[in-house]
N, C-alpha and C positions, 0 to 999 in steps of 0.2 A: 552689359555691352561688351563685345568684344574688340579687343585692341588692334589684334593682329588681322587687320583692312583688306589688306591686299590679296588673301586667298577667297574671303568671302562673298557671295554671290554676290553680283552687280547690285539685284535691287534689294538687298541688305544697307548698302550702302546711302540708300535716300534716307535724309533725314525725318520726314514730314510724310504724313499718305502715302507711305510707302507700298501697303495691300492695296489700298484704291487706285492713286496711279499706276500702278504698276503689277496691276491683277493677271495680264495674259504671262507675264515670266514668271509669278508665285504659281500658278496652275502648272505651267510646263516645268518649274524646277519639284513642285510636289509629287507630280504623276512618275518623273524619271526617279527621284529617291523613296518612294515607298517602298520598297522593297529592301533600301538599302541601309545598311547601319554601320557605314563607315564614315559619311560623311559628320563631320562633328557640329555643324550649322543647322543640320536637321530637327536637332531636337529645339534648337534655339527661333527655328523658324513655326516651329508649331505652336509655341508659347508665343508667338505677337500672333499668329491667327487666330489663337484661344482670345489674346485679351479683345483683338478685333469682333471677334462675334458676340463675346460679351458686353463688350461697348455697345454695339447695336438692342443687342435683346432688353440691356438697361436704358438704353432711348426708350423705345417703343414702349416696354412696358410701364414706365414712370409715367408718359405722358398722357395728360386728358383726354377721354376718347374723342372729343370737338377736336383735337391736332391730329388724332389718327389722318385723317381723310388729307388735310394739309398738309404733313409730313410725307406723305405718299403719291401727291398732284404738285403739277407747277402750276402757268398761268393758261395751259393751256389743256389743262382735266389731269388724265390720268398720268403718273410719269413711270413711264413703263421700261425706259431703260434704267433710272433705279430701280424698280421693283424687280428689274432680269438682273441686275446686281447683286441684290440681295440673296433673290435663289440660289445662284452661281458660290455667292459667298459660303451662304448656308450648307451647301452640297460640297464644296473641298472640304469644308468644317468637318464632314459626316463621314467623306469617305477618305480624308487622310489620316484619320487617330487623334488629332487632335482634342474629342472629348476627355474631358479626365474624368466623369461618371455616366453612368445612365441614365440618368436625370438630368444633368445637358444635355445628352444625346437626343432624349423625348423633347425636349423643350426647343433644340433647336432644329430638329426632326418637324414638329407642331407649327414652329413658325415659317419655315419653308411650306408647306401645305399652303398654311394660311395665303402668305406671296403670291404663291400660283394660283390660286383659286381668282385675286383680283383683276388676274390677266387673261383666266380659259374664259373657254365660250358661255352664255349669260345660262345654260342647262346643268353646265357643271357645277357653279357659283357654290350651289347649298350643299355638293356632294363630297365636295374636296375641301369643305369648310367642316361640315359635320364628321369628315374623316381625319381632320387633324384633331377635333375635339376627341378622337377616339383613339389618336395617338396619344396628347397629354395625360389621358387619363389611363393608360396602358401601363402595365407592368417593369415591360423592357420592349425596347425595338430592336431586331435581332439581325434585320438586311430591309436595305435601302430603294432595292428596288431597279436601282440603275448604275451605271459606271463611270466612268469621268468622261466618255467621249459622249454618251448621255447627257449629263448634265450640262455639257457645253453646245450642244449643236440641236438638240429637240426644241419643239415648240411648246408653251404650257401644257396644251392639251396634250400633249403625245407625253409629257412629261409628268403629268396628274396621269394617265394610263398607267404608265409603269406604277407609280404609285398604290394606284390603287388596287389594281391587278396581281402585282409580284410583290410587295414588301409582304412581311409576315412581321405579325405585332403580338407576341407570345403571350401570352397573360396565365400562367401556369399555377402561379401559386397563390393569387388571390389575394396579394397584398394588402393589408389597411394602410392607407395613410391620412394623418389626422391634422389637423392645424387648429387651434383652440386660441381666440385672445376674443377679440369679439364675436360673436358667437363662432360656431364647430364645424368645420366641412370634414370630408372624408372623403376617399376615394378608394373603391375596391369593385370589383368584379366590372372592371372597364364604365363604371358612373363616378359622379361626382353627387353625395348628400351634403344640406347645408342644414342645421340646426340652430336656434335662437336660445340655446343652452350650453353649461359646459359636457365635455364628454361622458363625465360621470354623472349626468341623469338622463344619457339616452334610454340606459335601460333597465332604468327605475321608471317610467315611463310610458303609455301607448303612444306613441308619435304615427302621422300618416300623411301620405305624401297630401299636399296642400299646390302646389304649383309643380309645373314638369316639360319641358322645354327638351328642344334639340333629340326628337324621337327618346327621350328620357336620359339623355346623358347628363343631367345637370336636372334632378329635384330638390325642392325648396319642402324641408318637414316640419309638422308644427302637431301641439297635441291634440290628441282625440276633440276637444271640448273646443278649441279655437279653430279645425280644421275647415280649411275652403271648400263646401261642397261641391257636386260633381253638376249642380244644376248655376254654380255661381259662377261657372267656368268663363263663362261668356257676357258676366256681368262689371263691368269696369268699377262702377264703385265698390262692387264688394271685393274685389283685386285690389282695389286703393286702400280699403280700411284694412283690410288682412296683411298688405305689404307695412304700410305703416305700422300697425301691432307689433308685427313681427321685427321690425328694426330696432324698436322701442325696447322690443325685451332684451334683443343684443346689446344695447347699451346701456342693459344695468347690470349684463353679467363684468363681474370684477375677475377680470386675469390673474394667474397666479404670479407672481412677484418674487422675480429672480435677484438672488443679490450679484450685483453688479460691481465690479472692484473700482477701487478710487485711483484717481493720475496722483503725482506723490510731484511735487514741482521742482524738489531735491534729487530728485531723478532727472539726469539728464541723456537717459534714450529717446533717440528719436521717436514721435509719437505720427502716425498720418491723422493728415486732416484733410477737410474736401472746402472748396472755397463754394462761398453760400449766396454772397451777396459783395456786389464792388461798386465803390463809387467814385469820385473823382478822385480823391486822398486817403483811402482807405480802402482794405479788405478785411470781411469777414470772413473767419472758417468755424468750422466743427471736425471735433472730434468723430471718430468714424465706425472705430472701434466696436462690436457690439458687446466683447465682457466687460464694456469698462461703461461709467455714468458719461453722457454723453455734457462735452463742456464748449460753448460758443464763445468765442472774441476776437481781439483784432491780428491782424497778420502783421509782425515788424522785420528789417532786415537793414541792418550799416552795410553801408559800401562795401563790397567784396569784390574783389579781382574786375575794379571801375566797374561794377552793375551798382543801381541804386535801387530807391522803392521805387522808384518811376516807372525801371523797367518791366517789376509788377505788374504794377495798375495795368501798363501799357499792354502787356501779353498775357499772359493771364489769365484764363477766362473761368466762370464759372462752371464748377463741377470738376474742373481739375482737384487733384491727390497730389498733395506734397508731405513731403515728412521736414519735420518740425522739433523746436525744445519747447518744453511750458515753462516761462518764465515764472508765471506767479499767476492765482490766482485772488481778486478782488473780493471783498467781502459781501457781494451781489453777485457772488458766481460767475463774474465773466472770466475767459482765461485772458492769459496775453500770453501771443506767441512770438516766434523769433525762430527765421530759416536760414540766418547767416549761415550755422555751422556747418548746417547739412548741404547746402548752395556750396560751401568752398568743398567741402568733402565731396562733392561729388566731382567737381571740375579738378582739384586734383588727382582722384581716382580714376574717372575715367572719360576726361577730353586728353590731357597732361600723357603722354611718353618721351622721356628720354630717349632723343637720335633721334624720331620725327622729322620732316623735311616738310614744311607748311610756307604757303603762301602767307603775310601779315600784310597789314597797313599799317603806318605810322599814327601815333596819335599826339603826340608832344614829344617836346625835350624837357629833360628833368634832373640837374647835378649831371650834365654831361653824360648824363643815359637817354636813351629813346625806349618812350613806350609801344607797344605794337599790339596788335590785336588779330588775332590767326584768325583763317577762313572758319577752324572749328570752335570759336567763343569765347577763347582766353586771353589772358593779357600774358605777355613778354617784356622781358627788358635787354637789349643791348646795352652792353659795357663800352665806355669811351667810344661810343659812335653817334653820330648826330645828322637824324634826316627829315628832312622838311615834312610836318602835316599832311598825310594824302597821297605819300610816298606808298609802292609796294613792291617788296621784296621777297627772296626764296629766305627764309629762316631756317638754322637746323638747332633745335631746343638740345641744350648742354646738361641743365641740372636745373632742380628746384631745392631750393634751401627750408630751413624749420617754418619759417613763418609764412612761407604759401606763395614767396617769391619765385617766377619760373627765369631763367637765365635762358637768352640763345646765342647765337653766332649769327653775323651777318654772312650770306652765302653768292645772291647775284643779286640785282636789281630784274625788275622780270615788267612784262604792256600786261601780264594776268591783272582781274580784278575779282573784287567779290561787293555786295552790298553789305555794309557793317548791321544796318539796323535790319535784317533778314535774318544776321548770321544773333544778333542777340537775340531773337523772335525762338529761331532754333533751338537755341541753349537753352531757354526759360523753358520753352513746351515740353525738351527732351529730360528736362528736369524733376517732371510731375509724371507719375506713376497715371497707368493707364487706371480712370476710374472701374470701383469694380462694384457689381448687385450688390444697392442697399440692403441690409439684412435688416430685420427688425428688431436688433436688440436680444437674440432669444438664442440661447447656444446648439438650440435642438434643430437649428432650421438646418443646419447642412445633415444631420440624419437620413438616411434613405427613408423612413418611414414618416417622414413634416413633408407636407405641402406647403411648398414654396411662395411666397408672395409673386415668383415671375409667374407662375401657376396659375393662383386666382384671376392674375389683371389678363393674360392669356384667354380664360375660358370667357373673361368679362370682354375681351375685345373680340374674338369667334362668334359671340354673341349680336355684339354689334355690329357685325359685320351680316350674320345670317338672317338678323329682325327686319334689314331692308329689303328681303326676300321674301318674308313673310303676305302673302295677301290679306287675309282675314287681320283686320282691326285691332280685334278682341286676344286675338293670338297674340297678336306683334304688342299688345301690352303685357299682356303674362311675361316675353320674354324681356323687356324694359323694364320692370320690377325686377326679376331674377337680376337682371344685368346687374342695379343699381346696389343689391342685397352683395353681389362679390365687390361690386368697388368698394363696397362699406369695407369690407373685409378684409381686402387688399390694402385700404388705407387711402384711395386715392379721393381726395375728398371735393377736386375738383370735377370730377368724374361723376357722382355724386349729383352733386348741383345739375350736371350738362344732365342729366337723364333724369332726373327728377323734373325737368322743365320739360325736354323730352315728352314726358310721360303725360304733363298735363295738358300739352299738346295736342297728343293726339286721344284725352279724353274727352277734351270739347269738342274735336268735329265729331269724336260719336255721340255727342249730343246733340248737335246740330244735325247730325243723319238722322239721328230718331226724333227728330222734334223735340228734342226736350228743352225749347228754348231758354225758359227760367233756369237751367241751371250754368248756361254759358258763366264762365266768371274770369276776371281779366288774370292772365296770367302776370306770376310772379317769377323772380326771378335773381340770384345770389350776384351780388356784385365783381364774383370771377368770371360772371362770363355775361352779362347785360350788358357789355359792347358786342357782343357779338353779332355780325349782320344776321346771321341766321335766326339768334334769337328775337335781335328786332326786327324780322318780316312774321314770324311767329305769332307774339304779340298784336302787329297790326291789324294782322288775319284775325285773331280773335276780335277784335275791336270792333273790326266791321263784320261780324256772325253778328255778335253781340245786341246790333241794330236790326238785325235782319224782326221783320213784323213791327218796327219803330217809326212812326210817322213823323214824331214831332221832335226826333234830336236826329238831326241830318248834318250838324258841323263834324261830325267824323268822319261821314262817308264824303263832304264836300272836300275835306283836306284831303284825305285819302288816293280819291280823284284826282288833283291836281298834284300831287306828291314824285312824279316823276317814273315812280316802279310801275314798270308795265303789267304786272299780274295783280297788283295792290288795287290799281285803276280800274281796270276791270273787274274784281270781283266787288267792286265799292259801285259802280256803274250798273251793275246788275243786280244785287242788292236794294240798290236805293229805287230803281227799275218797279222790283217785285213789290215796293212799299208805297209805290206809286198808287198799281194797279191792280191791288188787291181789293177785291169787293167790286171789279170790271169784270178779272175774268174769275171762269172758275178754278175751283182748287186743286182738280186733276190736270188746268193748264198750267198755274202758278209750279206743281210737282217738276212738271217737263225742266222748269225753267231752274228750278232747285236744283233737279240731278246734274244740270248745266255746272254749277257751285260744286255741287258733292266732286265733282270729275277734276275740277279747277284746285281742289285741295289737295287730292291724291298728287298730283303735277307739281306742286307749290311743296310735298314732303320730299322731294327727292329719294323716293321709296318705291317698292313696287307693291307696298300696300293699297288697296284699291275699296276706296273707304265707300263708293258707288255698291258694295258687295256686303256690307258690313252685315246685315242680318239677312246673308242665305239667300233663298231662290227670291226672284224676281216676280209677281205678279202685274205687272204692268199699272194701267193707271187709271183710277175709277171711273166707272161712266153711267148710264143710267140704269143698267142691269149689275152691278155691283159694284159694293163700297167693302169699307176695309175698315176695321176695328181692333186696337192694338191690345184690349182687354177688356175682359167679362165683370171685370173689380175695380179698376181704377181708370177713373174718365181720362180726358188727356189733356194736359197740363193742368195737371192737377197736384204735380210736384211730389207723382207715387200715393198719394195720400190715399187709402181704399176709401171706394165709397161705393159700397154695390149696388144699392136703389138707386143711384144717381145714374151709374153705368147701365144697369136694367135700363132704364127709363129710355135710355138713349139709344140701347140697339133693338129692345124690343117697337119705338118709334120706326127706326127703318125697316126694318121688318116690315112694318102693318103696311109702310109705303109700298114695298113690296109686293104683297096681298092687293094692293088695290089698285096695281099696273094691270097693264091689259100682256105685257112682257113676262113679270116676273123680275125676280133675279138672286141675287148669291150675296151673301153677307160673310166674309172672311173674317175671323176670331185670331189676333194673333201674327197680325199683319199690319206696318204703320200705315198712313199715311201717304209714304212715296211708294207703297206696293213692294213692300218687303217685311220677309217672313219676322218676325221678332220673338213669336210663340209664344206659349201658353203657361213655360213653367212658373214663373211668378203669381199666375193664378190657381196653380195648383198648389204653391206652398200657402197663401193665403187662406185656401179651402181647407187644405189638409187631405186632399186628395192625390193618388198614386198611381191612377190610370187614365188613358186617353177613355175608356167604357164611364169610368165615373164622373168626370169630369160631363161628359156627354148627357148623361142622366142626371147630373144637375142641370143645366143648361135645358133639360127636358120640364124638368119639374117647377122650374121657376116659370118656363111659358104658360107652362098650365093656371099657373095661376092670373096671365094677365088675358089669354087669349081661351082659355076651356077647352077640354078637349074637340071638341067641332072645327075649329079651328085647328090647331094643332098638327090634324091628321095632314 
């Protein structure tokens, strides 16, 4: 901090959100000093904009992707003037110098994109989303695309144009970058690989791509013998058993094991620490350090210059960086800490000038001295002067003596005021260092060739962002899996959870689209987030599928009903409906009334998945001249089990109905129920067959046998 006040820019001089409140004068003092290197506040202004966008990018990226969507809405949806904040911020970030590599520049480059994408038009959404994935995973970004009068005055769209039209995103030499603890990702020729090994047996190894997301910016590899085939693409549980394996082997690879240096308690340099947890008389912190073993305990501090622990507790907050002594550590590892020193060292270094002219309040008399308390958070003492409690006056500070006493002069009595507990609130906050990205522990991470943890949670939240876009089902799970494989990765384990429910989510209603009743099964879900409203309308939804064809347990669809949620109601109403009058009407009217549900779920995801779509083209709804047969091997609900005489039995049955209409009609193979295509490949891997011609000519051969050629023809 600088001392000397009075030449420094205005809004320098705000203590508190000084970039947020006060963003249109940081834009107009950046745009006039770029060019300039006289002024000496410039460089000093670039370093609080650095930690400001760092602050940010470590929000976003630590948090759960369930808080993305919350962090970024009020109460009334989307909150769009932070989000034009954010841009704004990101874009002075870019084009005033303020990166100190190029790998903040990508990464805050990546999450600008990201911003805008939530605000352009709903055609852009995937395009300026899958373009900042294409900047994270870029080489270097070399031009921006726009200018400051650009980024203040265009609208998203006009502002995604330039983007994507003018920047240029060099990718020249083909960079590897590697990140290895639980299992490998890498980034090179503009993708991102993830492997469930360490690096050194990728290529000891046939590895092949297994899943592949975001037109292939982001594959998931696995070996020759475990890999997902090209016919399982579209099958959910084999996406659940392949994502599952594949995590499984990430958590038996063992990290390499860096030694890590010890805190020495006889050492008394100051050490940072980040506060973890506060409660009514206590703070916890952690060491932060990534070369050193990381050690947790309690925060202490004796009265210094009238502050107490109180004032702590009281301001304070979690996630703040303070520097610290380690007193000692406990024979159970815990430390104990102590900020006195560093709390007076700081207020004497730099609130404290000799000759200063400072408004105070009085706060006692004491041996014929008066205490005082300046507008900037220090305590004073006037000599042989005596003024009432609540008094304020102009002070001009004389001298501070050894032991951290500051001495002033009484100067006039002044109507100024300040608020005292404002101005302590100040000092505390202006005390703790702006937090900066968690590191993981690993020396290699600030290397230009280590992908970064802002990295991974990055491509994991672009993701999440693009899966709501997704129509097709089956896709939008490939990319929920991939998601859940980088939060592993990333570490964020609450993340994790939310997409792993997620995920089972929306594997029941494609159960429930293809009839696979039996396998409805009630979802579960990690006690991080099983308050969540979203998770409990999820759950209820499955509850009431769960009944669907259930005659004789109706107390779920009766509470359901009566429960108050307007979509709960009615999809429990309609349900219990079809369970009514099933075996009244028929099943191609009972369908009509399903796709009613199928459409009520897509609604109920807040997605633009369209789960009504889930198996391809539509053939409408069976009627006396055609029925619909979702395989040639495995009857239906039959829970997959092959049974191909049983299946025989049953299409060669329609058939012969067929033959003995006066109409005719058409038997579709490969088609459910609701008149959607589901196909044929699972019959052909049963068979062992490789073409639609063979497949055909069994399907021939087998007639022959119950119908003779005569028939047949």
């Amino acid at each position: 901090m600088n001392k000397d006040k009075s030449i420094a820019p205005l809004w320098l001089e705000l203590k508190t959100d000084y970039i947020d409140t006060n963003f249109d004068r940081l834009v107009e003092y950046l745009d006039k000093n770029k060019t300039s290197s006289n002024d000496k506040f410039f460089e000093e202004t670039l370093n609080l904009l650095h930690n400001r966008v760092e602050k940010l990018i470590q929000e976003i990226s630590q948090k759960p992707l369930y808080e993305i969507d919350q962090f970024l809405q009020d109460e009334k949806g989307c909150n769009k003037e932070k989000i034009l904040f954010y841009i704004k911020l990101l874009g002075i970030f870019l084009l005033s110098g303020a990166c100190k590599s190029s790998s903040e520049k990508r990464i805050a480059y990546s999450y600008q994109q990201l911003f805008l994408s939530l605000l352009c038009s709903t055609s852009r959404v995937s395009v300026v989303t899958k373009y900042a994935l294409k900047t994270l995973l870029s080489d270097e970004v070399s031009s921006v695309g726009y200018n400051w009068k650009e980024l203040m005055n265009d609208s998203p769209d006009l502002l995604s144009e330039r983007i994507l039209n003018h920047s240029v995103i060099r990718s020249q030499n083909n960079l590897l970058r590697l990140r290895e603890d639980i299992g490998t990702a890498t980034i090179k020729n503009g993708s991102m690989a993830i492997y469930n090994c360490k690096s050194s047996d990728i290529n000891k190894n046939n590895f092949n791509v297994s899943l592949s997301v975001a037109d292939k910016s982001i594959e998931v590899y696995s070996l020759s013998a475990d890999k997902l085939k090209k016919s399982q693409q579209g099958d959910v549980d084999a996406i659940y058993s392949f994502t599952g394996s594949f995590l499984e082997d990430c958590r038996k690879i063992v990290p390499v094991q860096k030694k890590l240096l010890s805190y020495d308690p006889t050492d008394k340099c100051p050490i940072r620490v980040r506060i973890i947890r506060k409660e009514h008389n206590s703070i916890i912190v952690k060491t932060i350090d990534p070369k050193y073993e990381t050690i947790t305990g309690e925060l202490r501090m004796n009265s210094t210059f009238n502050y107490k622990f109180d004032d702590c507790i009281k301001y304070l907050a979690v996630g703040d960086d303070i520097d610290v002594r380690l007193g000692g550590i406990t024979r159970d590892g815990v430390g104990i800490f102590d900020m006195s020193a560093d709390f007076k060292s700081y207020i004497m270094d730099e609130l404290v000038n000799c000759g200063d002219e400072v408004l105070a309040k009085a706060l006692c008399v004491n041996k014929g001295n008066t205490m005082w308390i300046t507008d900037t958070g220090y305590i004073v003492y006037t000599q042989q002067s005596q003024f009432s409690p609540g008094t304020f006056a102009k002070l001009q500070v004389q001298n501070m003596n050894p032991n951290g006493y500051v001495y002033a002069s009484f100067l006039e009595s002044c109507d100024e005021s300040f608020d005292e507990q404002e101005t302590r609130k100040d000092v505390m906050i202006s005390f703790c260092f702006e937090p900066t990205l968690i590191k993981d522990n690993d020396d290699d991470e600030n290397k230009p060739n280590t992908i970064s943890t802002s990295e991974l949670a990055f491509a994991a939240i672009a993701l999440y962002v693009l899966q709501k876009k997704i129509q097709i089902p089956s896709e939008r799970y490939q990319m929920l899996c991939t998601i859940g494989i980088l939060c592993k990765m990333s570490g964020n384990d609450e993340s994790v959870d939310f997409v792993d429910f997620m995920s089972q989510y929306l594997r029941c209603c494609i159960y429930f689209v293809q009839s696979k009743y039996s396998k409805l099964f009630p979802l579960n879900s990690a006690d991080t987030i099983s308050q969540l409203a979203a998770v409990k309308k999820r759950k209820n939804i499955i509850e009431i599928l769960r009944n669907y064809e259930k005659v004789n347990n109706q107390l779920v669809l009766d509470e359901a009903i009566d429960c108050g949620d307007e979509l709960l109601s009615k999809l429990a109403k309609i349900v219990q409906s079809c369970n009514h009058i099933r075996g009244i009407l028929s099943e191609s009217s009972l369908n009509v009334i399903k796709r009613e549900i199928t459409k009520m779920l897509s609604i109920a995801d807040d997605t633009e998945t369209d789960l009504d779509e889930e198996n391809g083209a539509y053939y409408g709804n069976e009627d006396i001249g055609k029925e619909f047969k979702t395989s040639f091997v495995y009857p239906p609900n039959n829970s997959m089990q092959a049974a191909p005489t049983t299946q025989h039995k049953n299409i060669f049955k329609a058939v012969c109905g067929f033959l003995n209409s006066t109409t005719g009609g058409t038997l579709y193979l490969g088609v459910n129920d609701l008149g959607y295509v589901v196909g044929i490949q699972q019959d052909m891997d049963y068979l062992k067959i490789h073409t639609i011609d063979e497949y055909m000519r069994h399907i021939q051969d087998e007639a022959k046998k119950v119908f003779g050629l005569d028939v047949l023809t």
